[in-house]
Backbone as JSON Lines, residues from 0, in Angstrom:
{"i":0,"aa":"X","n":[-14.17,5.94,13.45],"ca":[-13.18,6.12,12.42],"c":[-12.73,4.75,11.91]}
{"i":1,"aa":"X","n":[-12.61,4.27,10.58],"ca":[-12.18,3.11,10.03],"c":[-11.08,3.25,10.17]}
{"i":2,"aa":"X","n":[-10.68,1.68,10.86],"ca":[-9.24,1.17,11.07],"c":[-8.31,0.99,9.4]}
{"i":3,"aa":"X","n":[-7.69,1.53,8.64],"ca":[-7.17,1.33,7.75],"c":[-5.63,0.78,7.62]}
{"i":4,"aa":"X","n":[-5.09,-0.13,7.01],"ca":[-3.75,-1.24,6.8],"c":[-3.72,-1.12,5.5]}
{"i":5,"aa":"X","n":[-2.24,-0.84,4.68],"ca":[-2.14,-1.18,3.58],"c":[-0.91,-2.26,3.41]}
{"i":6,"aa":"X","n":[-1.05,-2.4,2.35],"ca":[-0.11,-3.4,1.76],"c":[0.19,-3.23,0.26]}
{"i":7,"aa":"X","n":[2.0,-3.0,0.72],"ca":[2.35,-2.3,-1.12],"c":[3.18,-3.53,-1.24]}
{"i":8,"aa":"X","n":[2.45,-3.99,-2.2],"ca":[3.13,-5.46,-2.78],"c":[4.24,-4.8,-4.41]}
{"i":9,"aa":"X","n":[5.82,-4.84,-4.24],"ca":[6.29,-5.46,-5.29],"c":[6.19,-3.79,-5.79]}
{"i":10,"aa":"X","n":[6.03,-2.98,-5.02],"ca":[6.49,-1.31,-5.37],"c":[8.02,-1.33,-5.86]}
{"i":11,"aa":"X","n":[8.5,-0.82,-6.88],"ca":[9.71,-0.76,-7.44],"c":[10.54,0.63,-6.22]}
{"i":12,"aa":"X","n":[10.02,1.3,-6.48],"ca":[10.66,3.12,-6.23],"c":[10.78,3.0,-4.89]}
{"i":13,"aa":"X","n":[11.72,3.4,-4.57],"ca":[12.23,3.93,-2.75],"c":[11.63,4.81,-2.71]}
{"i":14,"aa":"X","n":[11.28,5.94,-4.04],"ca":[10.64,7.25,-3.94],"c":[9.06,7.23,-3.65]}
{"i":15,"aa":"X","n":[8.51,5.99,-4.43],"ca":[6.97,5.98,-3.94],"c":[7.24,5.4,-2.32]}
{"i":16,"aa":"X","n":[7.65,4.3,-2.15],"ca":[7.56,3.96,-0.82],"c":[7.77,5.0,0.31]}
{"i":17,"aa":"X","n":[8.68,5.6,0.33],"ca":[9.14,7.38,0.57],"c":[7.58,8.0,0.82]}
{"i":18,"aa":"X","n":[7.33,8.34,-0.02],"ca":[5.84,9.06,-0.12],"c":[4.5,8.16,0.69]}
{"i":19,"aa":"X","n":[4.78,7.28,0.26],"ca":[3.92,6.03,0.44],"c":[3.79,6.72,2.28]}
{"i":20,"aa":"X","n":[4.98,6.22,2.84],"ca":[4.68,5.87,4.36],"c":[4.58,7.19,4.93]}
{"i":21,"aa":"X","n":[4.96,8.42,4.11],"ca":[4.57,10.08,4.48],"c":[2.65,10.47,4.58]}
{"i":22,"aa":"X","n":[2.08,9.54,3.56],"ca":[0.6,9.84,3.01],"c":[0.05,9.05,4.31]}
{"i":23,"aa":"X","n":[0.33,7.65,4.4],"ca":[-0.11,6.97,5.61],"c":[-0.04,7.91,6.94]}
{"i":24,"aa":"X","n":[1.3,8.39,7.11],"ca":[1.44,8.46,8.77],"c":[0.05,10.26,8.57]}
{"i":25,"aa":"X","n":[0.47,10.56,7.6],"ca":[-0.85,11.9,7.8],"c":[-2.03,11.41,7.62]}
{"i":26,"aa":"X","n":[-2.98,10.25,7.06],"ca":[-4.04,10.09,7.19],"c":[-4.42,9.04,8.44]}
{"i":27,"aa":"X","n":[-3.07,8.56,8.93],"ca":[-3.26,8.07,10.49],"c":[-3.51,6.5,9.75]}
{"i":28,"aa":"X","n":[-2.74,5.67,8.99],"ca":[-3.04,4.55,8.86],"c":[-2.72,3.31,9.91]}
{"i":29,"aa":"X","n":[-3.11,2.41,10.34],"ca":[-3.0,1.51,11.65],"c":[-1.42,0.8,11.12]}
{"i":30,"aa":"X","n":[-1.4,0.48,9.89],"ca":[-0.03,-0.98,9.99],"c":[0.15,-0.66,8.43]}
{"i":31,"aa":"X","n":[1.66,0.07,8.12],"ca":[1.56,-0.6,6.52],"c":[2.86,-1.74,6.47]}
{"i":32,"aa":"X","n":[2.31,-2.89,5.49],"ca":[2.93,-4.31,5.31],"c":[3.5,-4.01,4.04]}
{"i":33,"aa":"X","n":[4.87,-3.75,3.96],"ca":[5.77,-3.64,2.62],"c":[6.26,-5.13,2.1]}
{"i":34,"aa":"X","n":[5.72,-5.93,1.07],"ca":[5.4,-7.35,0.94],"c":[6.28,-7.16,-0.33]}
{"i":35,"aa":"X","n":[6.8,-8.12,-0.66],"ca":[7.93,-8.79,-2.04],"c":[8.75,-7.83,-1.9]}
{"i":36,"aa":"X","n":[9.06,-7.88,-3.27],"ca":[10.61,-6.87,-3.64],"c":[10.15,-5.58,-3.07]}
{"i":37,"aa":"X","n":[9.16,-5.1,-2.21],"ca":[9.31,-3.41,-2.23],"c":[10.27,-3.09,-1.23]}
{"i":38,"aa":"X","n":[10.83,-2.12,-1.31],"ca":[11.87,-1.44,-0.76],"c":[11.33,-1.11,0.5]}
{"i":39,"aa":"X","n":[12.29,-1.42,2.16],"ca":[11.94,-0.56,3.16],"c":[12.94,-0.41,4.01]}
{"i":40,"aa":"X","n":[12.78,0.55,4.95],"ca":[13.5,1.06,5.36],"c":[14.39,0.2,6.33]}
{"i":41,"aa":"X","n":[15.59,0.36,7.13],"ca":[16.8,-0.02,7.69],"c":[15.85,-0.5,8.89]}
{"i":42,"aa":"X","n":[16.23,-1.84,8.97],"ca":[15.67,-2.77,10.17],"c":[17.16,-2.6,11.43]}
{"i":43,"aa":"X","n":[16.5,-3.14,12.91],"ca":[17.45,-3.31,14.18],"c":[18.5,-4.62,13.18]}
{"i":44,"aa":"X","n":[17.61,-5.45,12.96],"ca":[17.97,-6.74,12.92],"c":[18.36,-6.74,11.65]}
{"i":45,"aa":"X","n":[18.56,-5.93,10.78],"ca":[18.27,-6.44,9.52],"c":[19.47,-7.53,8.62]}
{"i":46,"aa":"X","n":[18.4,-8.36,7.77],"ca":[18.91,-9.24,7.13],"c":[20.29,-8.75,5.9]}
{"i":47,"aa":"X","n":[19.95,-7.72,4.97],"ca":[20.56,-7.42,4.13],"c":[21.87,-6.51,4.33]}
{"i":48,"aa":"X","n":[22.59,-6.67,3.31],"ca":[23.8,-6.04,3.15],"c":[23.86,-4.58,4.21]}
{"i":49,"aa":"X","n":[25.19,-4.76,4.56],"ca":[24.87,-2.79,5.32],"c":[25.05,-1.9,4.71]}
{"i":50,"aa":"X","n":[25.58,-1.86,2.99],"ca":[25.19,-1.23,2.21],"c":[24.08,-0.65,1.77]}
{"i":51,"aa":"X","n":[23.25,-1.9,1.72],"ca":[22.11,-2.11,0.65],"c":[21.17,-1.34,1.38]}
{"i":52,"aa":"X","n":[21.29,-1.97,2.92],"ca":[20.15,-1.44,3.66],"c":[20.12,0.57,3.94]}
{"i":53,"aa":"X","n":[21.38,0.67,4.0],"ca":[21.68,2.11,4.26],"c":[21.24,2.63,3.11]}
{"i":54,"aa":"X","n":[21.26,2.21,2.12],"ca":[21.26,3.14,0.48],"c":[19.91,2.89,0.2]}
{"i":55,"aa":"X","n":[19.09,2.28,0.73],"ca":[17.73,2.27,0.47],"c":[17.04,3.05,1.83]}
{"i":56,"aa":"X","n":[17.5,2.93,2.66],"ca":[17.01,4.28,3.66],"c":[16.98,5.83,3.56]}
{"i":57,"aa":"X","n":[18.2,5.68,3.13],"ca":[18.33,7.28,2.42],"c":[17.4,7.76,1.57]}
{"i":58,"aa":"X","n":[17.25,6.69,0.53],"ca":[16.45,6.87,-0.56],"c":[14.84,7.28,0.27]}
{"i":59,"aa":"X","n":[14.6,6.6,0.83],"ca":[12.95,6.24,1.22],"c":[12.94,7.54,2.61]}
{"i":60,"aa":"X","n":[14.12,7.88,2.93],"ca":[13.85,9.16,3.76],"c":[13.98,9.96,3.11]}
{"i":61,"aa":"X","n":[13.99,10.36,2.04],"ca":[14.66,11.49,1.04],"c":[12.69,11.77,0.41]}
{"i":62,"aa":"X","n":[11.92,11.44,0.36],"ca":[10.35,11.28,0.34],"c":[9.59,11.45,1.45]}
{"i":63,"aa":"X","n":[10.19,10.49,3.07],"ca":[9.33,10.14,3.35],"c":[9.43,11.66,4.96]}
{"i":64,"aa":"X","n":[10.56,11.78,4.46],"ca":[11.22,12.78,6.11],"c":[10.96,12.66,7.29]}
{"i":65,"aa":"X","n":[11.04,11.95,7.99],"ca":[10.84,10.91,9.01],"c":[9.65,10.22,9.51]}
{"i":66,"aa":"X","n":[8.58,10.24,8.26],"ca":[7.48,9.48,8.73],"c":[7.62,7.83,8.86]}
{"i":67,"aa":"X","n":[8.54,7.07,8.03],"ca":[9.15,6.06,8.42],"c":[9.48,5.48,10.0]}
{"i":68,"aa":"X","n":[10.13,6.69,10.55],"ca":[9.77,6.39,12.58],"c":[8.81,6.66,12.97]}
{"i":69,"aa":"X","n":[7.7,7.06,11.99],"ca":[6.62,7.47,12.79],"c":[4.98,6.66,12.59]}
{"i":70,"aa":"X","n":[5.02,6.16,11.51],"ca":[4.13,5.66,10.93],"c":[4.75,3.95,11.67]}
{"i":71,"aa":"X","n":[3.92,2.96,11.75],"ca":[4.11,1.77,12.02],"c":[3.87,0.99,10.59]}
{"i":72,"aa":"X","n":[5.12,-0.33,10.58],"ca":[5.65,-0.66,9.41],"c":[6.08,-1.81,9.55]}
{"i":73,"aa":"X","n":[6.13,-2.7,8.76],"ca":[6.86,-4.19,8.85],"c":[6.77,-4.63,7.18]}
{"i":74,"aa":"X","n":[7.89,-5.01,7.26],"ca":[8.08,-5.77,6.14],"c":[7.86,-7.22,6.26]}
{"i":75,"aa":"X","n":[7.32,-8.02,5.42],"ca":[6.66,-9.4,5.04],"c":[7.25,-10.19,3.79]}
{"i":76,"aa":"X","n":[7.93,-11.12,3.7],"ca":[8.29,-11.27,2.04],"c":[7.36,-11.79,1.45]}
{"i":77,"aa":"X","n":[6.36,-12.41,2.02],"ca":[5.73,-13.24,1.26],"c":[4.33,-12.62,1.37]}
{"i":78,"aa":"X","n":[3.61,-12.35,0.11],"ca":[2.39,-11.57,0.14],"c":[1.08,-12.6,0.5]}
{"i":79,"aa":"X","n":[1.02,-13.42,0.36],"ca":[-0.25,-14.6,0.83],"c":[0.11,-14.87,2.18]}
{"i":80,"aa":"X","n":[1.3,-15.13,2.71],"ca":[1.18,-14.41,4.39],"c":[1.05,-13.91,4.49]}
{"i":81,"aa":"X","n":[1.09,-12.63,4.44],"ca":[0.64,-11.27,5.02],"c":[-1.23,-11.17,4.96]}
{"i":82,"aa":"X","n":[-1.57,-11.72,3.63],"ca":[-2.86,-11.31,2.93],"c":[-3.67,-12.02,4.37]}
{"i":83,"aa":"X","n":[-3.61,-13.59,4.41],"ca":[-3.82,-14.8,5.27],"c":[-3.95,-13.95,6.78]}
{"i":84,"aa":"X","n":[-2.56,-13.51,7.22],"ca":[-2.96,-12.72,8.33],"c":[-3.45,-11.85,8.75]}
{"i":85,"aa":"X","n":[-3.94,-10.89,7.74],"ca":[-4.62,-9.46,8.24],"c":[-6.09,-9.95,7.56]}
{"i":86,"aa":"X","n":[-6.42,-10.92,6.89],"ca":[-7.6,-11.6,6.87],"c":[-8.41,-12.23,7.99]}
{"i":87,"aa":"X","n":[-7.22,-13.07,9.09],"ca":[-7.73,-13.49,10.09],"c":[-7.85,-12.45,11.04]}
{"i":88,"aa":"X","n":[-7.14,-11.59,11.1],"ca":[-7.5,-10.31,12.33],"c":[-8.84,-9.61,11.91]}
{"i":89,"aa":"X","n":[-9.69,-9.88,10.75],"ca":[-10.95,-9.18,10.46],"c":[-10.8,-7.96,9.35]}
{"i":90,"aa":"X","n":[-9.48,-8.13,8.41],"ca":[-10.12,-6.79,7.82],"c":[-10.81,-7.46,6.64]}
{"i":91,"aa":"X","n":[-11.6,-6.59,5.49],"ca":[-11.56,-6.85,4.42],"c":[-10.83,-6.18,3.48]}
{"i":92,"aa":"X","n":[-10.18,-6.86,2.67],"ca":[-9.0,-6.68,1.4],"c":[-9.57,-5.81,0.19]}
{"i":93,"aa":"X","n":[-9.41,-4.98,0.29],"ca":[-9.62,-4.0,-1.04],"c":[-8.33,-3.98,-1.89]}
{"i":94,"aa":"X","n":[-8.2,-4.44,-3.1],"ca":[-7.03,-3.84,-3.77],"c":[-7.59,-2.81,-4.96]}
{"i":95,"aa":"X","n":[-6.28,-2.06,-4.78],"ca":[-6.46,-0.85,-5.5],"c":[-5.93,-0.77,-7.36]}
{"i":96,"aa":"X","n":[-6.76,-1.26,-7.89],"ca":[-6.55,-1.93,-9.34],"c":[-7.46,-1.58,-10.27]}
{"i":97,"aa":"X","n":[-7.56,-1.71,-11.68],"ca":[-8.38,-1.53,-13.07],"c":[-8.52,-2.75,-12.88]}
{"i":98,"aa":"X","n":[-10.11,-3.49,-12.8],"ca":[-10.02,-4.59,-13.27],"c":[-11.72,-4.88,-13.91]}
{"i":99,"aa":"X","n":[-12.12,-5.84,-14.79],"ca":[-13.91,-5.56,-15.41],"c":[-14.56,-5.89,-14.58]}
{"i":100,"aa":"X","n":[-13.99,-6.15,-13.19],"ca":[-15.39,-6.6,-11.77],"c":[-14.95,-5.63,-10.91]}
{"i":101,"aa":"X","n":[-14.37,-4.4,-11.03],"ca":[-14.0,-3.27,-9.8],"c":[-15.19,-2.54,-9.83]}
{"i":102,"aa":"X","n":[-15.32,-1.94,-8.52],"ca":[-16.04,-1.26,-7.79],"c":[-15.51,0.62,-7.69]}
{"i":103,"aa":"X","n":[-16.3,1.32,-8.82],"ca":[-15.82,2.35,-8.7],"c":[-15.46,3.12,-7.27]}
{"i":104,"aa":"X","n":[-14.41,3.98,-7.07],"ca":[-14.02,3.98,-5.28],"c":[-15.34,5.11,-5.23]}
{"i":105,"aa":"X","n":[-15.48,5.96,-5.55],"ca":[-16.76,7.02,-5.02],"c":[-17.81,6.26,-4.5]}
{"i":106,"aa":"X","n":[-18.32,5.0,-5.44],"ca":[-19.73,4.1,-5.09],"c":[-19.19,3.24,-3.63]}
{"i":107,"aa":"X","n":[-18.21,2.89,-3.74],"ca":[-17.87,1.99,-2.37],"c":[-18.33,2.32,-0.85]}
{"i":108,"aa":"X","n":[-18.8,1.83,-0.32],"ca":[-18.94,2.17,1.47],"c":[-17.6,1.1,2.15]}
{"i":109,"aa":"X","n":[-16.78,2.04,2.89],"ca":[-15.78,1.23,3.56],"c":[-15.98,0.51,4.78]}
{"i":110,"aa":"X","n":[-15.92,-1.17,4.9],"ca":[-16.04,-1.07,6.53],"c":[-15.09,-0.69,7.21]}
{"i":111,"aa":"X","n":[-15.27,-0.89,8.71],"ca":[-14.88,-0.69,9.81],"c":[-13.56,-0.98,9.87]}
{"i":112,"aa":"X","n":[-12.88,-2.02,8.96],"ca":[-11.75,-2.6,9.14],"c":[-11.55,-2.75,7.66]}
{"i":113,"aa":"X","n":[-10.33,-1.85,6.72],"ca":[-9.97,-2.89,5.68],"c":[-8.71,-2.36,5.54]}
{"i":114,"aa":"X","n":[-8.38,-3.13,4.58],"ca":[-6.73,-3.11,4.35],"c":[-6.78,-2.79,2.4]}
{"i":115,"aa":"X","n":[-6.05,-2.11,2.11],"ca":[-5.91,-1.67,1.11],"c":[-4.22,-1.97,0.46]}
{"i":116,"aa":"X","n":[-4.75,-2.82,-0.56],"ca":[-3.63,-3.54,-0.92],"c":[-3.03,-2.73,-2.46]}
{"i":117,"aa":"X","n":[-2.01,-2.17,-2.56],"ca":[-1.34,-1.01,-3.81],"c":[-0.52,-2.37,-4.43]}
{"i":118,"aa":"X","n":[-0.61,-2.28,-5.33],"ca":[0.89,-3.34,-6.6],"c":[1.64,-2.46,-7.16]}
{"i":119,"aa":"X","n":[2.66,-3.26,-8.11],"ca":[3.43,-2.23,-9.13],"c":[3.31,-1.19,-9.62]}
{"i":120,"aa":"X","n":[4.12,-0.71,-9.45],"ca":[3.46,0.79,-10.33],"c":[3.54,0.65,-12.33]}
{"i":121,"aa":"X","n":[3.69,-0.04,-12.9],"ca":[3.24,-0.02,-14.25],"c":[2.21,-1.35,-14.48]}
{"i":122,"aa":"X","n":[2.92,-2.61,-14.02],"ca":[2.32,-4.06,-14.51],"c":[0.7,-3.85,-13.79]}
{"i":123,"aa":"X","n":[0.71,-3.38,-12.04],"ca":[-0.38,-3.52,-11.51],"c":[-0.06,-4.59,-10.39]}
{"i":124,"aa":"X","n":[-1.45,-5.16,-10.24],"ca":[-1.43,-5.98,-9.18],"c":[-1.83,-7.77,-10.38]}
{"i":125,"aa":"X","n":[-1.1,-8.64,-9.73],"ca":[-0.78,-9.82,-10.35],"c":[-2.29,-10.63,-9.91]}
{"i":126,"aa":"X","n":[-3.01,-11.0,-11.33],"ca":[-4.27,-11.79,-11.27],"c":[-4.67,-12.49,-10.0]}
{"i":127,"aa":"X","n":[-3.76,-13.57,-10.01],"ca":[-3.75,-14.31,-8.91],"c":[-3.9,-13.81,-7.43]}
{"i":128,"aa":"X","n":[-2.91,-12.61,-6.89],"ca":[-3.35,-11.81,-5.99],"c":[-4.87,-10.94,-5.92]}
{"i":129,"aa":"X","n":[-5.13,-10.84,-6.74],"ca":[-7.07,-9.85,-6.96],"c":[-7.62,-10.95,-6.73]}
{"i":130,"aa":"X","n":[-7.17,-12.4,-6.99],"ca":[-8.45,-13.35,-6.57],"c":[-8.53,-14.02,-4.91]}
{"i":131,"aa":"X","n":[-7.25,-13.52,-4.5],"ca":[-7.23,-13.29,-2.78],"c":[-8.31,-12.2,-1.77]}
{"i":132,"aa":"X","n":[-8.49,-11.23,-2.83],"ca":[-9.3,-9.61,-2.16],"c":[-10.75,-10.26,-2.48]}
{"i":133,"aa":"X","n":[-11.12,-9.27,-1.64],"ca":[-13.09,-9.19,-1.2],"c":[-12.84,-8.42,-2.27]}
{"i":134,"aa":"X","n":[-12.65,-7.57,-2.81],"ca":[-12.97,-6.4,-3.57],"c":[-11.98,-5.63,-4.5]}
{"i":135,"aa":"X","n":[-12.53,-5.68,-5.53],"ca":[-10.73,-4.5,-6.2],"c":[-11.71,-2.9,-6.4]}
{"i":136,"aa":"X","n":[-11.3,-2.22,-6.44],"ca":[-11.38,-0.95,-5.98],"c":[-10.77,0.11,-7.39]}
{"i":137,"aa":"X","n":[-11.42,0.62,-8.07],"ca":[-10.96,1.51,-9.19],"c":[-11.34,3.19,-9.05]}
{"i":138,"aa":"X","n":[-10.46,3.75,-9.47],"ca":[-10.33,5.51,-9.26],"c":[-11.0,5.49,-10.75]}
{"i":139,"aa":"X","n":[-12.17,6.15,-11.04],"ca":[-12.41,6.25,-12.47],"c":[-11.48,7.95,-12.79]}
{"i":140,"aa":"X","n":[-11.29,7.2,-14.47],"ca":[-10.03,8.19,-15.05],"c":[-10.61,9.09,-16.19]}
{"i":141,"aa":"X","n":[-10.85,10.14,-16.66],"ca":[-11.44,11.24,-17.16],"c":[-10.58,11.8,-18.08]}
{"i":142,"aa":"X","n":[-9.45,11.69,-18.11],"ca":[-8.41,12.37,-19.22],"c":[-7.77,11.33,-19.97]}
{"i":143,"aa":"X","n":[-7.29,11.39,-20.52],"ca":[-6.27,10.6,-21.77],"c":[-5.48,9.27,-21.07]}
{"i":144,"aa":"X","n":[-4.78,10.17,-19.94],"ca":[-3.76,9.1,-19.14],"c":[-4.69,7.53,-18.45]}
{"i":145,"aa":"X","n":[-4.73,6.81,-18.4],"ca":[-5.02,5.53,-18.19],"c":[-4.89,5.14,-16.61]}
{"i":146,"aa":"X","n":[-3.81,5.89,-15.5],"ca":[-3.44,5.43,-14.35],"c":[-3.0,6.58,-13.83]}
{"i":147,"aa":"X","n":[-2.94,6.7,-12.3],"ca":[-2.31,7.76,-11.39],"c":[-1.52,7.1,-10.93]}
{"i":148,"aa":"X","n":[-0.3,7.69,-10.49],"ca":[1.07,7.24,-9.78],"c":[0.34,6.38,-8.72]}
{"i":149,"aa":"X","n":[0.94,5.64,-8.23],"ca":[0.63,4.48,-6.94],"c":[0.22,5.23,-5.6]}
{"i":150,"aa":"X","n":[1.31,6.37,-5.49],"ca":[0.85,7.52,-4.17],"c":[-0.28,8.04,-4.54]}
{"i":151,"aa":"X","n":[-0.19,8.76,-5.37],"ca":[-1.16,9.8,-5.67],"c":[-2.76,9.11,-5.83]}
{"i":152,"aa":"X","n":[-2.6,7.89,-6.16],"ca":[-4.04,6.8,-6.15],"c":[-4.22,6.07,-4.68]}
{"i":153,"aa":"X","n":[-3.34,6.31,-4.14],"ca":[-3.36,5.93,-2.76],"c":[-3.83,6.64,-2.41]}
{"i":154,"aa":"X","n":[-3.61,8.19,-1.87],"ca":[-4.04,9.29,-1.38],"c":[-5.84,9.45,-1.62]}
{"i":155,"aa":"X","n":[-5.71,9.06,-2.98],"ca":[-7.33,9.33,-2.99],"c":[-7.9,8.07,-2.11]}
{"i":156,"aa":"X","n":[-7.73,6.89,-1.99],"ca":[-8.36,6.13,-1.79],"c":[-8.46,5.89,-0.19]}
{"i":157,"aa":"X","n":[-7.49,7.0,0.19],"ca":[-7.11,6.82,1.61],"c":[-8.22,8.17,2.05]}
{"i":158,"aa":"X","n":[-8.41,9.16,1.73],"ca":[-8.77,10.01,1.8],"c":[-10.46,9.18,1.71]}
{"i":159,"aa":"X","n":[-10.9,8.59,0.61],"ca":[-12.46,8.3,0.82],"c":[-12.8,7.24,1.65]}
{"i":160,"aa":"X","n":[-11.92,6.31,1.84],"ca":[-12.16,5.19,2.95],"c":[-11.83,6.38,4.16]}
{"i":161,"aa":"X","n":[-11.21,6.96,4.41],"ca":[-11.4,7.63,5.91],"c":[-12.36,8.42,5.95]}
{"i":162,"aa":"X","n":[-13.03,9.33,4.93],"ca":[-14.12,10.51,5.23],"c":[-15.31,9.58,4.67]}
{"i":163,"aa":"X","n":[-14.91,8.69,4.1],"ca":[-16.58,8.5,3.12],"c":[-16.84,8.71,1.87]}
């Protein structure tokens, strides 16, 4: 079974992140790394306001219904650390993006180890970050609409890196 890690860089929504760590803990993902501004859930230690942190837990349990304790999770602020370190543990970096050198996801073979890196949900994932990844990774699109929600393109991509 491929070891799978994601990394949601700079996710706006408590509601995708919510979903986000619900889709992981059911397809059994190893580590997800919530990197820049994305929202996560209420740390032991945590740095931020006890407001801030409480009102963004709610939010992200109000999606995620307790897969947040269940799924394994860490937040990172800085996304080229994170990238740097799950590079040296052996995975390879797939990000999940439109870009004119992506690799349709059906044609892809996953290895043994990768990490699947999600961005913003409108802008995308930032140039400079795609030139960090082995690979960017595209859902080809068939109807009018241009993009699938960040979960819902997750799900697929989680779904063919685990079955094939």
């Amino acid at each position: 079974m491929h070891d799978i890690v994601v990394i949601a860089h700079d996710v706006r929504s408590t509601h995708n992140v919510g979903s986000l760590l619900r889709t992981c803990e059911g397809i059994r993902v190893s580590h997800v790394y919530l990197t820049g501004y994305t929202p996560y859930p209420k740390l032991d230690a945590d740095s931020r306001l006890p407001h801030i942190s409480a009102k963004l837990d709610k939010q992200i349990h109000k999606t995620a219904l307790g897969a947040e304790a269940l799924v394994s999770w860490s937040h990172v602020e800085d996304i080229h650390v994170c990238l740097s370190r799950i590079r040296r543990d052996g995975y390879t970096i797939a990000a999940l993006e439109q870009s004119s050198d992506s690799v349709a996801l059906p044609d892809f073979q996953s290895p043994d180890k990768i990490a699947l890196l999600l961005g913003r949900e409108v802008e995308g994932i930032d140039v400079a970050i795609l030139e960090e990844c082995d690979v960017v990774l595209e859902i080809p699109m068939f109807g009018q609409k241009e993009s699938f929600n960040v979960v819902q393109a997750a799900a697929m991509a989680f779904y063919k890196l685990r079955f094939g």
